[in-house]
N, C-alpha and C positions, 0 to 999 in steps of 0.2 A: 801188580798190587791192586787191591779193589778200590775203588772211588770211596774216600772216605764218607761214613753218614753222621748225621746230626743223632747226640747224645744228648735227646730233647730237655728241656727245660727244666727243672727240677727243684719245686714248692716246699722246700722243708717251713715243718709248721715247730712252734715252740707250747710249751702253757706250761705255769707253773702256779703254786699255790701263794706265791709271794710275788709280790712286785721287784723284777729285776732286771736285769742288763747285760749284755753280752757281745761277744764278736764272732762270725761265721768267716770261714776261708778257704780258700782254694789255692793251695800254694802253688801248683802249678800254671798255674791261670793268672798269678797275680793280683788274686781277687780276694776282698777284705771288706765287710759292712756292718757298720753295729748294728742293736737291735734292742729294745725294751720289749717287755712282758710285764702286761699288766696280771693281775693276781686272778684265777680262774673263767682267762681268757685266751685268746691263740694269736700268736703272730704270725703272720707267712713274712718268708725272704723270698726273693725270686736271684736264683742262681742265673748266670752266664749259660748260653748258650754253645755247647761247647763242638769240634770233629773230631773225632776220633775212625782211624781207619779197623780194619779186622787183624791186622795182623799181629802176631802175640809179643809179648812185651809187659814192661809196667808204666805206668800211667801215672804222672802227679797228678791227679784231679780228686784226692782224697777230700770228702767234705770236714772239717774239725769246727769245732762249735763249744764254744768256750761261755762259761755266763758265773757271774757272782754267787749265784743258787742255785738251786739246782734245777733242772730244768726238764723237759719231756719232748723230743725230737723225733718226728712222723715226715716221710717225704713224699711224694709222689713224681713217677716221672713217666710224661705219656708221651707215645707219635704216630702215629699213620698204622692202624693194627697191631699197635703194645699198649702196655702198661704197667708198669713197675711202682712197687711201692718199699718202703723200709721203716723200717725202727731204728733210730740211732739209740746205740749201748755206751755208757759210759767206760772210758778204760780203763777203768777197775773192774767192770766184766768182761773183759776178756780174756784174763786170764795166763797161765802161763804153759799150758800140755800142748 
């Protein structure tokens, strides 16, 4: 089995046009933090550092992100020659096909 690597760091940002409040989580992880948003400005979370090995499987490390209003959810996640970035979708877009 490979040496597990770091599933680096990963900055989800929020903004929304209203002043609001919310909860982000990591249910596998155990991990839970509130968060305000102030009205046409950005808040960064900073997520757990998490390991994950390569071998295939699923993984609770879903991000879910929860808030009073709605809200606009941008992540970035970098390490040593990567970089990932996202959009978080509400799941009412995603649909059922």
């Amino acid at each position: 089995m490979p040496t597990p690597v770091p599933l680096a760091r990963c900055w989800p940002t929020r903004s929304s046009t209203v002043n609001t409040s919310g909860v982000v989580q990591v249910s596998g992880l155990g991990f839970a933090t509130a968060f305000t948003v102030t009205a046409g400005q950005t808040t960064t979370v900073l997520l757990p550092q998490v390991q994950l090995g390569f071998s295939e499987g699923v993984y609770n490390v879903g991000i879910h992100v929860q808030a009073l209003n709605p809200v606009s959810v941008k992540g970035i996640d970098f390490a040593t020659a990567t970089t990932d970035g996202y959009r978080g979708l509400p799941v009412n877009a995603l649909g059922t096909d």
